[in-house]
VMD Tcl script that builds the backbone (N, CA, C; Angstrom):
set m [mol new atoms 432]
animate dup $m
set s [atomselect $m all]
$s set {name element resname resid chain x y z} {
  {N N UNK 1 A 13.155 17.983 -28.727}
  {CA C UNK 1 A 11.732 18.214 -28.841}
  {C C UNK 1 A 11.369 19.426 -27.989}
  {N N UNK 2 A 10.854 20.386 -28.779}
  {CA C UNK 2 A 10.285 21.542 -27.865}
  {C C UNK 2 A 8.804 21.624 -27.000}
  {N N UNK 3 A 8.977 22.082 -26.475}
  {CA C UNK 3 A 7.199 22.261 -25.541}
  {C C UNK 3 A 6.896 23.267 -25.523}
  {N N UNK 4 A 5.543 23.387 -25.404}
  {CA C UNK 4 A 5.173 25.089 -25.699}
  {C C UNK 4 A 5.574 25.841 -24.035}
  {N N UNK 5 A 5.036 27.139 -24.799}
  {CA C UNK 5 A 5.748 28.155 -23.549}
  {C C UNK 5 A 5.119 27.912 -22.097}
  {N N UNK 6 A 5.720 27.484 -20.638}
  {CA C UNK 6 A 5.476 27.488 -19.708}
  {C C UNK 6 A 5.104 26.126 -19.010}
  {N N UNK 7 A 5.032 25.267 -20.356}
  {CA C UNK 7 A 5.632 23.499 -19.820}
  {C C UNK 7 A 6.718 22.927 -20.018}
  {N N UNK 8 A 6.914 22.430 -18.716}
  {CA C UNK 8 A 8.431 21.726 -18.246}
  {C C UNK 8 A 9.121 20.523 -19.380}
  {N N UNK 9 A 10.067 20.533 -19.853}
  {CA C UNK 9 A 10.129 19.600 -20.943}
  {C C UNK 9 A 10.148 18.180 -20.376}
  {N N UNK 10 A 10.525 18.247 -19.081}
  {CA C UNK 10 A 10.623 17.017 -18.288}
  {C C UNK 10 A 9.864 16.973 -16.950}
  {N N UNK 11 A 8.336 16.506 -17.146}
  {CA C UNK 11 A 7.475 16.114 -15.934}
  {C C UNK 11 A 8.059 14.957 -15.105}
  {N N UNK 12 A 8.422 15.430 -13.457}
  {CA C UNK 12 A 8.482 14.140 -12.969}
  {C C UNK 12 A 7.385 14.124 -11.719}
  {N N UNK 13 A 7.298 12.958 -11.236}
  {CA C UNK 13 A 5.742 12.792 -10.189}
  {C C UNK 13 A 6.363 13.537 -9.139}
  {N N UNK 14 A 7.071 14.194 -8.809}
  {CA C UNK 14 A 7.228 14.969 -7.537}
  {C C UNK 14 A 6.378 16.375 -8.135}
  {N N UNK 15 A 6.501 16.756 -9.151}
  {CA C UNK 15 A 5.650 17.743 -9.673}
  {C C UNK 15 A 4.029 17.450 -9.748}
  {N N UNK 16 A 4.130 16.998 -9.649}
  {CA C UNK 16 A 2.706 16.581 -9.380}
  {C C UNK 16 A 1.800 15.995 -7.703}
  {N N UNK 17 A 0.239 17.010 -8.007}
  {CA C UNK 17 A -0.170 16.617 -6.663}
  {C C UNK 17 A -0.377 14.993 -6.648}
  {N N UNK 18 A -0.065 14.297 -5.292}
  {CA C UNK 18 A -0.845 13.184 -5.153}
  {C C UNK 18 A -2.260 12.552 -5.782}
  {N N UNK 19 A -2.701 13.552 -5.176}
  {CA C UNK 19 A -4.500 13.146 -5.973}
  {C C UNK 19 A -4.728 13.096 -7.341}
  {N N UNK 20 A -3.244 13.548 -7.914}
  {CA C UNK 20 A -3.181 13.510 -9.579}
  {C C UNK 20 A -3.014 12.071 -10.252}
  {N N UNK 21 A -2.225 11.433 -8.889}
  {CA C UNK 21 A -1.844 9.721 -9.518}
  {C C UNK 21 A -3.188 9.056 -9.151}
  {N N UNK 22 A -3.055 7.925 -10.284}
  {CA C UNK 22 A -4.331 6.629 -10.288}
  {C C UNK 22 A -3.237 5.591 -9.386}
  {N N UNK 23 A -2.372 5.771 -8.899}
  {CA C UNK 23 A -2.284 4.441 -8.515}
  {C C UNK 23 A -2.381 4.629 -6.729}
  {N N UNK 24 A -2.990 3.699 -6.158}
  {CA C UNK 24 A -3.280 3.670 -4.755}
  {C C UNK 24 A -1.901 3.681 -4.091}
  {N N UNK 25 A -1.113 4.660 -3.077}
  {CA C UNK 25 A -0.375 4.876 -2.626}
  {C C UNK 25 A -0.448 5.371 -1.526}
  {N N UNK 26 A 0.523 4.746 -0.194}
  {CA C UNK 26 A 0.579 5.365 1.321}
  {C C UNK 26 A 2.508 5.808 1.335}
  {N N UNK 27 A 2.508 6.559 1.775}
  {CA C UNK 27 A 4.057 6.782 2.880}
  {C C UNK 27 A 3.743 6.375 4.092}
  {N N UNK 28 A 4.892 5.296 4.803}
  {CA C UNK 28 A 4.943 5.744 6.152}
  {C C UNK 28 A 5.869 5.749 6.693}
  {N N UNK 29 A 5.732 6.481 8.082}
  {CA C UNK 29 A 7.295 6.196 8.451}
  {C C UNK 29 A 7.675 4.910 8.947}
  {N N UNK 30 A 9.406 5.137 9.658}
  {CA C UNK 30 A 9.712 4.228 9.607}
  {C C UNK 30 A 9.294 3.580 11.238}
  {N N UNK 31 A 8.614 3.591 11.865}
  {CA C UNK 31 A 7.886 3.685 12.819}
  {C C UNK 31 A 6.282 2.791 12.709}
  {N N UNK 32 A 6.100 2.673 11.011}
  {CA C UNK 32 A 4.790 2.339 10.682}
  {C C UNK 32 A 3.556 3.340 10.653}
  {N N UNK 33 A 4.119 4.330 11.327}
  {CA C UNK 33 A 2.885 5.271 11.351}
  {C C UNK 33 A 2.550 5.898 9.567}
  {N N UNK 34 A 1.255 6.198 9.074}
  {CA C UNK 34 A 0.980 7.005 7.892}
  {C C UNK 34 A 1.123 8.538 8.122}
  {N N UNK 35 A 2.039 8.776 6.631}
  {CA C UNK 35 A 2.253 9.947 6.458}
  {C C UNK 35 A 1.778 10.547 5.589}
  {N N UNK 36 A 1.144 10.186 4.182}
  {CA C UNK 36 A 0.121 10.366 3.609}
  {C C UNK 36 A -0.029 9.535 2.818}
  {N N UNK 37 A -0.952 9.763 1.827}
  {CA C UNK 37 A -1.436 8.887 1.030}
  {C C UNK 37 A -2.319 9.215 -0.091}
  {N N UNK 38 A -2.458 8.987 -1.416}
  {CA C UNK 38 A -3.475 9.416 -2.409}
  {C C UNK 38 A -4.843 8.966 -1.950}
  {N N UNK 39 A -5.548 9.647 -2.695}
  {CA C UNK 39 A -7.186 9.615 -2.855}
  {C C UNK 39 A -7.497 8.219 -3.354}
  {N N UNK 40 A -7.014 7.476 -4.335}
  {CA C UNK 40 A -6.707 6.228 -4.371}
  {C C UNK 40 A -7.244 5.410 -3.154}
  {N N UNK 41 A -5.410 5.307 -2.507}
  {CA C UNK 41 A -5.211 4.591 -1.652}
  {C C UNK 41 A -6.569 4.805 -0.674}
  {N N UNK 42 A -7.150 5.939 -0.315}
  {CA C UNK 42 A -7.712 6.138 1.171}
  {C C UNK 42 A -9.702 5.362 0.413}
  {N N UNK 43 A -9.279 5.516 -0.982}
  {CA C UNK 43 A -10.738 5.186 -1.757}
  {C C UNK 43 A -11.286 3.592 -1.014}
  {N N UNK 44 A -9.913 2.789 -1.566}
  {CA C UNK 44 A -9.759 1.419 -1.452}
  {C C UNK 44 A -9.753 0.899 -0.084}
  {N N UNK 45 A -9.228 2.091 0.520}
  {CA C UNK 45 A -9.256 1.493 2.286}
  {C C UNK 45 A -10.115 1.824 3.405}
  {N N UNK 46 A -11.119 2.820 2.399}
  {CA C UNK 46 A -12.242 3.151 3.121}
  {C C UNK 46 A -12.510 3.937 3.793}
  {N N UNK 47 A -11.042 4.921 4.004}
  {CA C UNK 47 A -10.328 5.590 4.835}
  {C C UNK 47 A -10.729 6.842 4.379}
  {N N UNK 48 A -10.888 8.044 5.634}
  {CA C UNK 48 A -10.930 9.407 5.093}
  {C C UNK 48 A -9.466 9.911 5.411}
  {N N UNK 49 A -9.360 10.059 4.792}
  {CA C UNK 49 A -7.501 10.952 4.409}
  {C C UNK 49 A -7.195 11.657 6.150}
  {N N UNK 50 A -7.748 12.288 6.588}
  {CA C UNK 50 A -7.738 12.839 7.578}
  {C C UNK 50 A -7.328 12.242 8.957}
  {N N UNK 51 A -8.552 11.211 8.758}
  {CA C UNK 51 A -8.382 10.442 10.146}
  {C C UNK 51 A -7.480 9.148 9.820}
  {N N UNK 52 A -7.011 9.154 8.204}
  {CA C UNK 52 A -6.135 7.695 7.854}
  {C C UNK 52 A -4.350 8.585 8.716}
  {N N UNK 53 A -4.154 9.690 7.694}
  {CA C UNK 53 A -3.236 10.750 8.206}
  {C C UNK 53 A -2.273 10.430 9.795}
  {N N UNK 54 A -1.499 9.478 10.336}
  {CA C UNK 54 A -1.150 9.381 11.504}
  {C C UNK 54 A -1.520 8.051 12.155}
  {N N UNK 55 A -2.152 7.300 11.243}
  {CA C UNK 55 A -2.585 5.963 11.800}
  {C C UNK 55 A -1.479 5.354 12.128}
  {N N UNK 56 A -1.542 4.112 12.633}
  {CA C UNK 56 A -0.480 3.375 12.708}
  {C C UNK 56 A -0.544 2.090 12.681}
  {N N UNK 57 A 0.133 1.346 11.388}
  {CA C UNK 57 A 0.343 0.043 10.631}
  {C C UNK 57 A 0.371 -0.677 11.738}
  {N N UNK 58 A 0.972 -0.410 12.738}
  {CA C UNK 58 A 1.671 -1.659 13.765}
  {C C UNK 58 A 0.960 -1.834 14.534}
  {N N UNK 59 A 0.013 -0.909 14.761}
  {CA C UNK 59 A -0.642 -1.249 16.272}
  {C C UNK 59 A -1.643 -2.651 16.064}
  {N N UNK 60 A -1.585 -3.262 15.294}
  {CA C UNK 60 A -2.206 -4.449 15.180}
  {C C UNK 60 A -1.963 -5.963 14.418}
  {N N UNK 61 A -2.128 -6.571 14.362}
  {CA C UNK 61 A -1.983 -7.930 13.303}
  {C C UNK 61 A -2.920 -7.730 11.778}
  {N N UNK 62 A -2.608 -7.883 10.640}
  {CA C UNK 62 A -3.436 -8.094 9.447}
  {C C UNK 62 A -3.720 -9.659 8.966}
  {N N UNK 63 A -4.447 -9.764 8.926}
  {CA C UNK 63 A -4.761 -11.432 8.061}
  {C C UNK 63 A -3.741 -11.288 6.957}
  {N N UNK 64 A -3.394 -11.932 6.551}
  {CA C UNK 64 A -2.533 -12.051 5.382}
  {C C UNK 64 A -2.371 -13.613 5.007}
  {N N UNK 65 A -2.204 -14.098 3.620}
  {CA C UNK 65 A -2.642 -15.162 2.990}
  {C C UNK 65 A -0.886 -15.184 1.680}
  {N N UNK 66 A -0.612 -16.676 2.278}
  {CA C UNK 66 A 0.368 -16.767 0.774}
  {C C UNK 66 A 0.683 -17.277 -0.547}
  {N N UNK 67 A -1.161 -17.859 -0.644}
  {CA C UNK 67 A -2.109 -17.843 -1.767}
  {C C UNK 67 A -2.946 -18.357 -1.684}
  {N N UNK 68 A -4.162 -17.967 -2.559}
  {CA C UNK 68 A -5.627 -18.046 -2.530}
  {C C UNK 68 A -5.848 -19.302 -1.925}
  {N N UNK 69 A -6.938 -19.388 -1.312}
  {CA C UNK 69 A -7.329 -20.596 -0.606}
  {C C UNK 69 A -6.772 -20.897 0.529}
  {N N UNK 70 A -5.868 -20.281 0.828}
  {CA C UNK 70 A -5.168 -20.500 2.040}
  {C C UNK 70 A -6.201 -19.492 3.224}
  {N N UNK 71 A -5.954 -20.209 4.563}
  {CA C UNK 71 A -6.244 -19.454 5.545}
  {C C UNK 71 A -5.789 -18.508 5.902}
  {N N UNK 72 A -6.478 -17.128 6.191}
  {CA C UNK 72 A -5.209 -16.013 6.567}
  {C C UNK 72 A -4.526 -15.979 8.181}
  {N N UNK 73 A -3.292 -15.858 7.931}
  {CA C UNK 73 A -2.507 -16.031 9.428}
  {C C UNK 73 A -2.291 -14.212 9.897}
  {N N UNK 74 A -2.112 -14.586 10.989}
  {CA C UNK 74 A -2.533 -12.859 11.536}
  {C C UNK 74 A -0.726 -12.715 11.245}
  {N N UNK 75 A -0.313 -11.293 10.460}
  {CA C UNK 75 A 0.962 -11.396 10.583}
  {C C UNK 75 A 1.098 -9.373 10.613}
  {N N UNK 76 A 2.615 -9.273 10.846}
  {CA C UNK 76 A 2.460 -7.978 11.009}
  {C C UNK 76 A 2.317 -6.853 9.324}
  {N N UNK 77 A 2.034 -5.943 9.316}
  {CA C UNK 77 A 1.972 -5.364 8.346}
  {C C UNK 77 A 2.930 -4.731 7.462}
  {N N UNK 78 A 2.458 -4.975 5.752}
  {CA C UNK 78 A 4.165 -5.282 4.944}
  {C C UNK 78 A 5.048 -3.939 5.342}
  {N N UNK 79 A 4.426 -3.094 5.740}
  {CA C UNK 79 A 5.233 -1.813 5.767}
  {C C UNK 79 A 6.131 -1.662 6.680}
  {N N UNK 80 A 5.089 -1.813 8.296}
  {CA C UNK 80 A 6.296 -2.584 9.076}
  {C C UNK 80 A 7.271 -3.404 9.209}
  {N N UNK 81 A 6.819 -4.475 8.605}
  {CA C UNK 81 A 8.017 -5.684 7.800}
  {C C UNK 81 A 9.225 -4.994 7.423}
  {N N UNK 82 A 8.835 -4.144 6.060}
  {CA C UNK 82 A 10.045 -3.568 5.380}
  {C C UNK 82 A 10.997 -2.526 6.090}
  {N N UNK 83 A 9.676 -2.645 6.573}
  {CA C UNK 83 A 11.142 -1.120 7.584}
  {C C UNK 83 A 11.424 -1.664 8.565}
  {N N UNK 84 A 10.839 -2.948 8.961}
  {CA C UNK 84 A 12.451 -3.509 10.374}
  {C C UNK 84 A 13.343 -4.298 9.539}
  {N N UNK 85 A 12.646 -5.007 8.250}
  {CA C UNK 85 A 14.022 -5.924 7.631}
  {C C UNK 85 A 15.015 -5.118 6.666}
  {N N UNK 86 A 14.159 -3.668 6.571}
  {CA C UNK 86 A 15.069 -3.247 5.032}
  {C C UNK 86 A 14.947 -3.918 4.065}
  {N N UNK 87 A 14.272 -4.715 3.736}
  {CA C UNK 87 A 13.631 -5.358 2.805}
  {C C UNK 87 A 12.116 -5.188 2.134}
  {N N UNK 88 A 12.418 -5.331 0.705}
  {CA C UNK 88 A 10.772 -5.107 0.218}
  {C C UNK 88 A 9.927 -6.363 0.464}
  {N N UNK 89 A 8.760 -5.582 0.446}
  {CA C UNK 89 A 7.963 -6.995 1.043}
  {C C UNK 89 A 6.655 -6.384 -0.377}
  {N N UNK 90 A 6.782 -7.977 -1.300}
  {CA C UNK 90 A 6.521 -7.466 -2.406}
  {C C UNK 90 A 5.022 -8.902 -3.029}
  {N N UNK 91 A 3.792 -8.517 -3.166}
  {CA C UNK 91 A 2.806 -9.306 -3.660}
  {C C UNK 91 A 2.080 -9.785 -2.481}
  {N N UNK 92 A 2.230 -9.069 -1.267}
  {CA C UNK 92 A 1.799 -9.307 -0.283}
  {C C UNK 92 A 0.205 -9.224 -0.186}
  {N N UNK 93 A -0.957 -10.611 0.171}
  {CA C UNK 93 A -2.207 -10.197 -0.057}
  {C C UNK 93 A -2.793 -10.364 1.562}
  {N N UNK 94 A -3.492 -9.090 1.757}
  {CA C UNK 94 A -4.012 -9.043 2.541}
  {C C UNK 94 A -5.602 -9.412 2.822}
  {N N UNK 95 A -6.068 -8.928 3.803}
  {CA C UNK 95 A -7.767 -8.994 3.630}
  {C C UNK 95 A -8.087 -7.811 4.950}
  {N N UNK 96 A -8.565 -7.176 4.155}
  {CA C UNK 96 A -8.398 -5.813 5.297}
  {C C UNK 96 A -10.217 -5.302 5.797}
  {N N UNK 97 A -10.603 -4.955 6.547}
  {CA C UNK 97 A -11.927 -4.170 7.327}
  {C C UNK 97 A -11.826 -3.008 6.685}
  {N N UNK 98 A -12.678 -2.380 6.335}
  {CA C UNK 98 A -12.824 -0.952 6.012}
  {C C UNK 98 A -13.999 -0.280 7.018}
  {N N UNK 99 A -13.594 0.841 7.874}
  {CA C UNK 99 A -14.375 1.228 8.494}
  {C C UNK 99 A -16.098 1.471 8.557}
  {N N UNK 100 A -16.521 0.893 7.283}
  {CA C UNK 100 A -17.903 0.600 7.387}
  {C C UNK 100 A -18.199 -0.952 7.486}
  {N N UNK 101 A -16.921 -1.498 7.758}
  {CA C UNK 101 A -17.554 -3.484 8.219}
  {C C UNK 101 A -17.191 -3.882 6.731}
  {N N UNK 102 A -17.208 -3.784 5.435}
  {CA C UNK 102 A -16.971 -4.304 4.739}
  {C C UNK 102 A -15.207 -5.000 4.307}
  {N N UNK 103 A -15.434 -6.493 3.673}
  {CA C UNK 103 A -14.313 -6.802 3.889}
  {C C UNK 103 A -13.803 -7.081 2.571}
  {N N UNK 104 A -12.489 -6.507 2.169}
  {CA C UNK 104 A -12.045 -6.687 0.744}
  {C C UNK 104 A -10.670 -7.302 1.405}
  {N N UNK 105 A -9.782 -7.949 0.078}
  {CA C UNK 105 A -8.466 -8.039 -0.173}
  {C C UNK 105 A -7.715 -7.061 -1.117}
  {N N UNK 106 A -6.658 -7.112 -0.684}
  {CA C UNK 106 A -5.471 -5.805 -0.900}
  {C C UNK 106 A -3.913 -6.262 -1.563}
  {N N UNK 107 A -3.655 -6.698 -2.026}
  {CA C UNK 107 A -2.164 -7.018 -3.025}
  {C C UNK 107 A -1.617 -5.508 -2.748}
  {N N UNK 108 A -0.157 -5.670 -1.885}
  {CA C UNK 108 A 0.133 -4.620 -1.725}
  {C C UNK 108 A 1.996 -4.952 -1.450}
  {N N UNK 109 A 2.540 -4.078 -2.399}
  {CA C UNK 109 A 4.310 -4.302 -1.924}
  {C C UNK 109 A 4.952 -2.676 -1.306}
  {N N UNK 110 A 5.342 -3.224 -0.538}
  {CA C UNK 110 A 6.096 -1.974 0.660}
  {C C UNK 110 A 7.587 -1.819 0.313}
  {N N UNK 111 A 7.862 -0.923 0.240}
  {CA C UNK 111 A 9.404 -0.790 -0.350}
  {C C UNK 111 A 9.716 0.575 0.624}
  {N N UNK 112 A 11.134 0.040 1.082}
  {CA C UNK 112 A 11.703 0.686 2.144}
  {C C UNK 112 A 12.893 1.590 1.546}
  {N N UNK 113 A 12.678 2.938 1.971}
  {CA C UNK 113 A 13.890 3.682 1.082}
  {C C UNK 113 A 14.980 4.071 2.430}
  {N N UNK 114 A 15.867 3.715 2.290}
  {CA C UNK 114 A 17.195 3.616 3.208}
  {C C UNK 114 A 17.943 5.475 3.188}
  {N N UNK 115 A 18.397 5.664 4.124}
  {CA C UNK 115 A 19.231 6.698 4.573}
  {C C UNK 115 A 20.855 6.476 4.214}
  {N N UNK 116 A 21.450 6.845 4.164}
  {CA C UNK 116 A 22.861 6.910 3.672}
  {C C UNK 116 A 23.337 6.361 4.583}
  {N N UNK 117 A 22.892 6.609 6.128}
  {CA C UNK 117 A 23.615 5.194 7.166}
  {C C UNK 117 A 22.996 3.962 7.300}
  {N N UNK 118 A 22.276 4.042 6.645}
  {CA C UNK 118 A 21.264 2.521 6.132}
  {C C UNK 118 A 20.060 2.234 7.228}
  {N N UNK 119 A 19.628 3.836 7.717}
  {CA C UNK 119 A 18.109 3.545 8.215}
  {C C UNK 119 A 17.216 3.564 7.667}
  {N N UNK 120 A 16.183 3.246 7.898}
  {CA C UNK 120 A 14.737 3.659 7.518}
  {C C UNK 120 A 14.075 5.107 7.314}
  {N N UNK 121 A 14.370 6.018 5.899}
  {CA C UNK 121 A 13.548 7.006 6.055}
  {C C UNK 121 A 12.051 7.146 5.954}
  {N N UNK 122 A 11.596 5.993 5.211}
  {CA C UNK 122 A 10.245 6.452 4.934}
  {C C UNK 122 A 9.950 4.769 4.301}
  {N N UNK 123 A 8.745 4.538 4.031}
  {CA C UNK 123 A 8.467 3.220 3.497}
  {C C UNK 123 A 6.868 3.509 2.577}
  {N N UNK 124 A 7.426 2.953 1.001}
  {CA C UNK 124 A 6.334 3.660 0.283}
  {C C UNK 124 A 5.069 2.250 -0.117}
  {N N UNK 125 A 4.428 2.319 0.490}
  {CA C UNK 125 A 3.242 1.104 -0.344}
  {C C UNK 125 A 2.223 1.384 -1.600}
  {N N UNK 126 A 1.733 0.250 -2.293}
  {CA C UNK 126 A 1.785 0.484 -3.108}
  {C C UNK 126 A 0.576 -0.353 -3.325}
  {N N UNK 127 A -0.634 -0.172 -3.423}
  {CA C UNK 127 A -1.626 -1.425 -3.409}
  {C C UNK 127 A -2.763 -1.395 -4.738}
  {N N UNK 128 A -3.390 -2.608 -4.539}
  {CA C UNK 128 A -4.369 -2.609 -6.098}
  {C C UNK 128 A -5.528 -3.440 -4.783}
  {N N UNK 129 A -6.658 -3.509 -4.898}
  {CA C UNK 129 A -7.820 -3.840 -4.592}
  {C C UNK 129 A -8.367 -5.131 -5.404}
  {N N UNK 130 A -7.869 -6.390 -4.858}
  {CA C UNK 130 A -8.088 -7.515 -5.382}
  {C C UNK 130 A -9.400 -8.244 -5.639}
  {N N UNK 131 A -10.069 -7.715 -4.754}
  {CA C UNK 131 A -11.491 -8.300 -4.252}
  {C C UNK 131 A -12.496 -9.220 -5.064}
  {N N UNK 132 A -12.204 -8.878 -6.244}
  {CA C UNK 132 A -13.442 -9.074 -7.302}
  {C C UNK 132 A -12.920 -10.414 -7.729}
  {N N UNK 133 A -11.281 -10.384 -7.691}
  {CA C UNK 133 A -10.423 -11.615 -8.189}
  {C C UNK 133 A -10.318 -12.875 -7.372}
  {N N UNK 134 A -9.948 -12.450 -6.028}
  {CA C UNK 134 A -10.605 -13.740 -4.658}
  {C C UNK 134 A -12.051 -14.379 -5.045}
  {N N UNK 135 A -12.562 -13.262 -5.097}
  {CA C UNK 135 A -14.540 -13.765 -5.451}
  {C C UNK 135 A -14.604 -14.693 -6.239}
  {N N UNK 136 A -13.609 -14.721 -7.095}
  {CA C UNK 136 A -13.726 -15.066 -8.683}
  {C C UNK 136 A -13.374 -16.809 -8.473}
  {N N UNK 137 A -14.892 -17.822 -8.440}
  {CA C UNK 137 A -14.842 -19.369 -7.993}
  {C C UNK 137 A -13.538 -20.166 -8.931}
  {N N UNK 138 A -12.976 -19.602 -9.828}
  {CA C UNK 138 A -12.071 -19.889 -10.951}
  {C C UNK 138 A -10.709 -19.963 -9.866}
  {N N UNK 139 A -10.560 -18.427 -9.577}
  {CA C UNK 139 A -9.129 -18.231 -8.290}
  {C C UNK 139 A -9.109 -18.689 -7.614}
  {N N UNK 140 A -10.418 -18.919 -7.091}
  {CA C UNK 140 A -9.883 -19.526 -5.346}
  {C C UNK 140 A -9.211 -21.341 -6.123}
  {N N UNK 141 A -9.368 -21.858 -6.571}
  {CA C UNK 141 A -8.658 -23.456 -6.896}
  {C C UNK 141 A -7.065 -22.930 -7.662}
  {N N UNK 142 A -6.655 -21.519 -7.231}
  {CA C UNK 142 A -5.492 -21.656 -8.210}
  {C C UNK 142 A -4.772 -21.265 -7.065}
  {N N UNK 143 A -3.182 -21.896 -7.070}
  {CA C UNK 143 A -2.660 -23.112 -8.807}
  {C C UNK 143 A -3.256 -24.078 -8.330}
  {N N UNK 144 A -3.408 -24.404 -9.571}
  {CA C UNK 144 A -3.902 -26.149 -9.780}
  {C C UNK 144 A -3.311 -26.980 -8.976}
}
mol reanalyze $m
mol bondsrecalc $m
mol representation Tube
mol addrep $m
């Protein structure tokens, strides 16, 4: 299949800016600190890109819940998780503050990409903005 003159026959997302993807996305290192993140991600978290830019996952506890109706237990954050276990930490729901006081939930899986000596280079998250679905008097009784 041909493409016209001066497009790539094969687009991959590294060719592309961040702010080009719809899906809410952070890097961080393996440290927990943020290394960036889409327009998305910083939409949903309330966050201005700038001052999100260098934060750091760890410096605190997140509520986190291991399904609806449950109480949230303060636990550490999936990103941190993944990058001390090397493990993905995957459907993880949070309930997060957004710097204007408002409080949403966050479904978010952290996936840890390994170094050839099997460290931690980077840890990519990956989140959707649940909020409307918690609300929803139907969810909170599920499962049955």
């Amino acid at each position: 299949m041909s493409s016209p003159a001066g497009t790539p026959s094969v687009i991959r997302l590294a060719d592309l800016d961040l702010d080009e993807l719809p899906g809410a996305l952070v890097v961080y290192g393996p440290d927990g600190r943020v290394h960036d993140a889409t327009a998305a991600a910083c939409e949903i978290l309330g966050e201005q890109r700038e001052r999100f830019i260098g934060s750091d996952a760890g410096a605190r506890l997140w509520p986190s819940v291991d399904r609806p109706g449950q109480l949230p237990a303060e636990t550490l954050h999936p990103a941190v998780q993944a990058a001390r276990s090397r493990r993905r930490q995957r459907g993880v729901l949070l309930q997060i503050e957004r710097p204007d006081g408002t409080l949403a939930w966050v479904q978010l899986d952290a996936i840890p990409t390994l170094a050839t000596d099997g460290s931690v280079r980077y840890v990519v998250a990956a989140m959707a903005d649940v909020t409307s679905l918690i609300a929803e008097p139907s969810f909170a009784a599920w499962p049955p």
